[in-house]
C-alpha positions as CSV (number, residue, x, y, z in Angstrom):
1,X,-151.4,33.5,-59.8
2,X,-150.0,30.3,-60.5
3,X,-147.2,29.1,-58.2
4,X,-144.4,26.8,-60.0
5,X,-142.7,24.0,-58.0
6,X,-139.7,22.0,-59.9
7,X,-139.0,18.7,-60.4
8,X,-136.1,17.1,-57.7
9,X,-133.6,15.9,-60.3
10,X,-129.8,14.7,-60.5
11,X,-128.9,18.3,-60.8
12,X,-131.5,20.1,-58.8
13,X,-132.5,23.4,-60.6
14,X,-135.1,24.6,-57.8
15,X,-134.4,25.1,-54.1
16,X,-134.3,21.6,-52.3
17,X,-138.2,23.0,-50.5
18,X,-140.0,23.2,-53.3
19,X,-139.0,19.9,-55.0
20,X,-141.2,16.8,-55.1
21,X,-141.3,15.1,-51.6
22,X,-142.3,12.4,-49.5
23,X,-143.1,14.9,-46.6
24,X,-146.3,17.0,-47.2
25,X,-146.3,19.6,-48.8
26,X,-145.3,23.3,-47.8
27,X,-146.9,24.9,-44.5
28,X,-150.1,27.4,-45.5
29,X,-153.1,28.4,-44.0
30,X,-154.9,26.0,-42.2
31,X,-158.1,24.7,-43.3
32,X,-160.0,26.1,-40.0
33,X,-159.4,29.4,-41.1
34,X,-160.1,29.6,-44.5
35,X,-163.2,27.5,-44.3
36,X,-164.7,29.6,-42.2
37,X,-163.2,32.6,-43.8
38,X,-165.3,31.2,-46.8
39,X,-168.4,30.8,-44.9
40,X,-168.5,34.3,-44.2
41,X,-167.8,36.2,-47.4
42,X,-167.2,33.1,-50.0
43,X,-164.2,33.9,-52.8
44,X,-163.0,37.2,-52.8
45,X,-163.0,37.7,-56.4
46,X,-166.3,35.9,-56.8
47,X,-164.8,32.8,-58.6
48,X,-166.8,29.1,-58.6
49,X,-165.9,25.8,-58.6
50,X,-168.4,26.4,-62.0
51,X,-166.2,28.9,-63.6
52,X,-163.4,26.7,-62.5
53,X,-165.0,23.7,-64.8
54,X,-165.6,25.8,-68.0
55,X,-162.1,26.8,-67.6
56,X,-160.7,23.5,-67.3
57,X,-163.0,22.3,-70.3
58,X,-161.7,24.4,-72.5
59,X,-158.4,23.7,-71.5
60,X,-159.0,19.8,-71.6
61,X,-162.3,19.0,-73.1
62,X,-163.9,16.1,-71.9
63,X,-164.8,14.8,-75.7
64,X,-161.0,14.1,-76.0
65,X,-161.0,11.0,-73.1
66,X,-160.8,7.2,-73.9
67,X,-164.0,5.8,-73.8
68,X,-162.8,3.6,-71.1
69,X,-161.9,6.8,-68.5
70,X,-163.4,8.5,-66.1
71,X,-162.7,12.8,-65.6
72,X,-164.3,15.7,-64.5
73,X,-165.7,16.6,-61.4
74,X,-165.4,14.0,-58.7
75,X,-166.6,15.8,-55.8
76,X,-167.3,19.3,-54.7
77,X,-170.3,21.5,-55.6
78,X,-170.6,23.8,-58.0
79,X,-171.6,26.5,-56.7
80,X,-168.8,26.8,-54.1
81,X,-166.2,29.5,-54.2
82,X,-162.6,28.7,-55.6
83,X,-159.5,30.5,-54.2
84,X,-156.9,27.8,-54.0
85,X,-156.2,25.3,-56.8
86,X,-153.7,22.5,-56.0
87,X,-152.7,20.3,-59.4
88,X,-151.2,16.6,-58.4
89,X,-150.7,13.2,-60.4
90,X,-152.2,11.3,-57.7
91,X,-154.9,12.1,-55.1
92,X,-153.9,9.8,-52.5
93,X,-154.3,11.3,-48.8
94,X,-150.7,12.5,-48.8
95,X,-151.7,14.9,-51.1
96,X,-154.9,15.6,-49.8
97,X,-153.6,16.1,-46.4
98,X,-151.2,18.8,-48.2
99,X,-154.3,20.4,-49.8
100,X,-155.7,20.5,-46.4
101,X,-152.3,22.2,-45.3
102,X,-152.0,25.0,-47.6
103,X,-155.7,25.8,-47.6
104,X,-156.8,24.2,-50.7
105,X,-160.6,24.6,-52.1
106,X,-159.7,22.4,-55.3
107,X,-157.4,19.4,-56.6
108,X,-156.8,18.8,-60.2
109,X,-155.6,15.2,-60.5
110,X,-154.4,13.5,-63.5
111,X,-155.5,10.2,-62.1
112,X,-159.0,9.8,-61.4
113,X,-159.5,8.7,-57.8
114,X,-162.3,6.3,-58.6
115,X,-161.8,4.9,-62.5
116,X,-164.1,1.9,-61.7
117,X,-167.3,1.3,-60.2
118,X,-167.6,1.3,-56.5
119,X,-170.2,-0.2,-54.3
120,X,-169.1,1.9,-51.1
121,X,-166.9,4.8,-50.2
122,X,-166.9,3.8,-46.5
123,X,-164.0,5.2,-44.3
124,X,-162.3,1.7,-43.9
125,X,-160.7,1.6,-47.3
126,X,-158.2,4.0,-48.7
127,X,-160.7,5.2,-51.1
128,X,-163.3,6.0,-48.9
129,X,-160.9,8.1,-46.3
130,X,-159.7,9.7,-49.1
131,X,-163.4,10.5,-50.5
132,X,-164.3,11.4,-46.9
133,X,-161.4,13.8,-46.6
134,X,-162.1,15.2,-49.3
135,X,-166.0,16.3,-48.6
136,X,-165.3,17.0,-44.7
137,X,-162.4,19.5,-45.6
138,X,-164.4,21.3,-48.3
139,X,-162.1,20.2,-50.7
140,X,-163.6,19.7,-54.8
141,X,-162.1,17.1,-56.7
142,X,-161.3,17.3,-60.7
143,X,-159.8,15.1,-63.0
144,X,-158.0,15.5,-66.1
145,X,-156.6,12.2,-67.2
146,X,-156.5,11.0,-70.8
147,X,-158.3,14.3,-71.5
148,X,-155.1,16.0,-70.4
149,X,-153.1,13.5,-72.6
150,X,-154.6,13.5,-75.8
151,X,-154.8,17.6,-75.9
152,X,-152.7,20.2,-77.4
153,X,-150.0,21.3,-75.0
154,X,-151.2,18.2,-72.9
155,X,-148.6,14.9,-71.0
156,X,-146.8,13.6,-74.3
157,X,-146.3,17.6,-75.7
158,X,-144.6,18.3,-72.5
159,X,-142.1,15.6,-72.4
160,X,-141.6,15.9,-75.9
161,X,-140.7,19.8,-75.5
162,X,-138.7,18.9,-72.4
163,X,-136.4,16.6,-75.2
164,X,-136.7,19.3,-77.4
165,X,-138.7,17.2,-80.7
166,X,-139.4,19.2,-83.2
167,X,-142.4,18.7,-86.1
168,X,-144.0,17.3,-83.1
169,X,-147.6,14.9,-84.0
170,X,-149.6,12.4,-82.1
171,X,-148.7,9.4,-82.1
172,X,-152.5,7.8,-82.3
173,X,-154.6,10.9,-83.4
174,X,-158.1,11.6,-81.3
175,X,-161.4,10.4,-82.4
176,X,-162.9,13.4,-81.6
177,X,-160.1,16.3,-81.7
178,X,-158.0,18.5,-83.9
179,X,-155.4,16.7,-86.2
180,X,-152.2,17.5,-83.5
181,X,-154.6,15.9,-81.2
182,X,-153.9,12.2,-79.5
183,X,-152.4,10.3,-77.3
184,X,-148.4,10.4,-77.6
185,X,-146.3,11.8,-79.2
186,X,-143.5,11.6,-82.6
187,X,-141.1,14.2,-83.4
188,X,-137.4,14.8,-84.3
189,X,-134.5,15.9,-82.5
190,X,-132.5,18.8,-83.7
191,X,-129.5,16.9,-83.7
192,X,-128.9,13.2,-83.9
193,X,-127.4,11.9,-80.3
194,X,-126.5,9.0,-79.0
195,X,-129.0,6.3,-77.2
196,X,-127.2,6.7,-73.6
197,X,-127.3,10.7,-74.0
198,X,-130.6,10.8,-74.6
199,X,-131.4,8.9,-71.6
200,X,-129.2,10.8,-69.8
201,X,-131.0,14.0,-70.6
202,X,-134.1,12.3,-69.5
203,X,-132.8,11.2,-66.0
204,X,-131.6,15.1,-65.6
205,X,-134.8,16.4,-66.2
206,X,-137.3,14.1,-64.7
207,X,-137.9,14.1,-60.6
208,X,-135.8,12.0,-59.0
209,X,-137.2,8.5,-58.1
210,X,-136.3,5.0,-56.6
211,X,-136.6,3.2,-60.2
212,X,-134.5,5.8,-62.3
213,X,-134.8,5.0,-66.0
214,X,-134.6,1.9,-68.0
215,X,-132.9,1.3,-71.3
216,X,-133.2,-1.4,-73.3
217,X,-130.4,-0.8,-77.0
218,X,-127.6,0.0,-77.2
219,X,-125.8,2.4,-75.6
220,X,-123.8,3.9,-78.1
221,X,-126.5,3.7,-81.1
222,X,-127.7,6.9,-82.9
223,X,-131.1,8.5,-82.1
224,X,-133.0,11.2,-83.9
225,X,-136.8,10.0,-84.0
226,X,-138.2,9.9,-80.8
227,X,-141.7,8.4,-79.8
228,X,-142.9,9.7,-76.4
229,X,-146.0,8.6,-74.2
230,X,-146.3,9.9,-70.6
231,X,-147.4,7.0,-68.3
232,X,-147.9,3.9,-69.5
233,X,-147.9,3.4,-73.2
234,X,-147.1,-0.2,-74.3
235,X,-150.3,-0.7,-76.4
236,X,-148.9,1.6,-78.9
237,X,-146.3,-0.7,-80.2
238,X,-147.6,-0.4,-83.2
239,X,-147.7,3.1,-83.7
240,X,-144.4,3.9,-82.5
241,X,-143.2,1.4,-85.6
242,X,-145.5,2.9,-88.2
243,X,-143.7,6.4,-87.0
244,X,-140.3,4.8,-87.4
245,X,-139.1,6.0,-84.3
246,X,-135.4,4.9,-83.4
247,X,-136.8,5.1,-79.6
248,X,-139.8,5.7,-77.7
249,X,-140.0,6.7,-74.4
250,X,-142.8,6.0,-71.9
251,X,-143.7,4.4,-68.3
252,X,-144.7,0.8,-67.0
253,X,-143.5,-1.5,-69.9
254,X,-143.9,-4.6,-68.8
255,X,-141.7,-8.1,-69.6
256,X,-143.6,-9.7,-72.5
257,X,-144.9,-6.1,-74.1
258,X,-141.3,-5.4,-73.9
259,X,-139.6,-8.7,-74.7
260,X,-141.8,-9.1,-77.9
261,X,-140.7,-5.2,-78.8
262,X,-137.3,-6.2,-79.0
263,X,-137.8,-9.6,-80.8
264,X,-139.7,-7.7,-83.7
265,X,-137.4,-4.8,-83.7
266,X,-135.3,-3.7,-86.9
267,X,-131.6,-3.4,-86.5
268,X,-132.3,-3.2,-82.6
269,X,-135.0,-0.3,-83.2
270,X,-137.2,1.0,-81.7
271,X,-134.9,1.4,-78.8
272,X,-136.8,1.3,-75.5
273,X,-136.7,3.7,-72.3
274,X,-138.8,3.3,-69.9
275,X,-139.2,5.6,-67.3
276,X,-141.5,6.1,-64.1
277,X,-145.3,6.8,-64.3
278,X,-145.5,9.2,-61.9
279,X,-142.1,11.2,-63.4
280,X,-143.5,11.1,-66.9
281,X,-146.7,12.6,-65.9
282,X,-145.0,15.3,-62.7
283,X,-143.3,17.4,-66.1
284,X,-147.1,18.3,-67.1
285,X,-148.6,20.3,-63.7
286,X,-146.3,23.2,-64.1
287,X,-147.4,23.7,-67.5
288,X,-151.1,22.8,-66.9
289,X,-151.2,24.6,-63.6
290,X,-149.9,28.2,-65.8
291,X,-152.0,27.3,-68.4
292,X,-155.3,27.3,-65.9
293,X,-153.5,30.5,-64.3
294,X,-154.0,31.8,-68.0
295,X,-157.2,31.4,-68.8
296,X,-158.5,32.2,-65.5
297,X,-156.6,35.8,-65.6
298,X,-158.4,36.3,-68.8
299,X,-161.6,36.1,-67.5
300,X,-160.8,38.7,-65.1
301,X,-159.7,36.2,-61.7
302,X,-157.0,35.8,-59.8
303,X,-156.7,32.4,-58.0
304,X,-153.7,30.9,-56.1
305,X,-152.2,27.7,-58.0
306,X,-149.9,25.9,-56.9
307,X,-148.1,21.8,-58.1
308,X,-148.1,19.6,-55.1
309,X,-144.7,18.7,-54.1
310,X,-145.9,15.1,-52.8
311,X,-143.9,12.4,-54.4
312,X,-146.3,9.8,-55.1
313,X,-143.9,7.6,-57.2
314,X,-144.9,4.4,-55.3
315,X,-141.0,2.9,-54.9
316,X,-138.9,3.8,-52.3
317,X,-135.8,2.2,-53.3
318,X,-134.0,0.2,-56.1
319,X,-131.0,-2.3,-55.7
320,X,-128.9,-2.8,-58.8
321,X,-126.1,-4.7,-59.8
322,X,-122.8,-2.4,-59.4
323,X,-120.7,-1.4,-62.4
324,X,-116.8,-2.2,-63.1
């Protein structure tokens, strides 16, 4: 049974406890009990981590990451039972701490937790408490990054149905996927709107964090084509101008990317929005989180899923210049 969570935004559509935080996350069995409640009789309905993996490759093949990435299993064995599946952006301790809470057997992270090659995963760095939290508490580990992006119903899908795009395609199709395969995405609007609206829809529908959202055009131009990468997507330049998109939205542009955007632009387009990382990528864990729920409930289990409400957006706080 998958457990949705919403987003905290400027107009709050979920109760104010089960919107991303930077407290832990909601209070559940402790990890005493249900360790050793798995010690004597394992999962109830006979789920593995195993099962859990074929699931989650179907969902998100493997095939369908950048060569550069690293997903899949990160820790955990196999053979151990499943009952609680917690679905994150980020696996920092906060959210393994609130794993640990609620009673957690399995994170799915969008970030990998290790991406490059490690000598040591001693407890005196971050990611060494974090592996060694992980392993002492029973906890597995999975990650679905650029897997997760480039598939069907995957980062850039959601935060193009959240805008509402229609004739929806990727923006750089997959090397080894189906043609609506890849990572970003291009679509239309229904209707054309207005630069500032648009980015006003976006603020409303994000989670709320310390950098808000960034615009770069102007406020009053006209919108319909809309290019869309969840996290950071300013090596696709390129694409987004072979699309003719009169905007593209993603995370982490950086100055020159940015600067050198707007200096090659066409009558100002493609506008820019820029957006948080860790916003972009929150829209997608409802969705994946049901999605898992889904398959699972096909193959005859019934798991508890829940999305972490950790706010892991790594700001805290934003001064800007006031307005007359």
């Amino acid at each position: 049974m998958s457990e949705q969570t919403g987003p905290a935004t400027s107009e709050p559509a979920v109760p104010e406890n089960e919107q991303p935080s930077r407290q832990p996350g909601p209070e559940g069995t402790g990890r005493e009990e249900t360790s050793e409640e798995s010690r004597d009789g394992g999962a109830s309905n006979g789920v593995s981590l195993a099962d859990i993996l074929v699931a989650v490759e179907e969902l998100w093949p493997e095939s369908l990451a950048e060569e550069w990435d690293a997903v899949g299993l990160v820790s955990g064995r196999p053979s151990q039972p499943v009952r609680r599946i917690l679905f994150c952006v980020d696996p920092v301790l906060e959210v393994i701490e609130e794993a640990v809470t609620w009673g957690a057997d399995l994170i799915v992270a969008h970030h990998p937790l290790l991406l490059r090659g490690v000598t040591s995963v001693a407890a005196n760095t971050p990611k060494g408490r974090a592996v060694h939290r992980l392993i002492e508490s029973g906890i597995a580990l999975v990650t679905v990054h650029t897997n997760g992006d480039s598939a069907v119903g995957g980062v850039s899908d959601v935060l193009a149905d959240a805008l509402g795009l229609e004739a929806v395609g990727p923006l750089t199709k997959a090397a080894n996927g189906l043609p609506e395969e890849g990572i970003g995405r291009v679509g239309d609007l229904a209707e054309v709107t207005s630069l500032g609206a648009l980015a006003e829809r976006l603020f409303a529908i994000l989670p709320a964090v310390a950098g808000g959202v960034r615009v770069s055009g102007d406020r009053d131009g006209l919108v319909r084509r809309v290019a869309v990468c969840g996290g950071a997507g300013d090596s696709l330049f390129d694409a987004v101008r072979a699309a003719e998109a009169d905007v593209y939205v993603t995370a982490d542009l950086r100055h020159h990317p940015a600067s050198e955007a707007r200096e090659s632009s066409v009558d100002g387009r493609p506008y820019l929005v820029d957006v948080s990382h860790f916003a972009s990528e929150w829209l997608w864990l409802p969705t994946a989180a049901q999605a898992l729920d889904n398959v699972l409930t096909d193959q005859g289990h019934s798991l508890d899923i829940r999305v972490s409400t950790t706010n892991t957006d790594p700001w805290d706080f934003i001064l800007t210049p006031g307005e007359d």
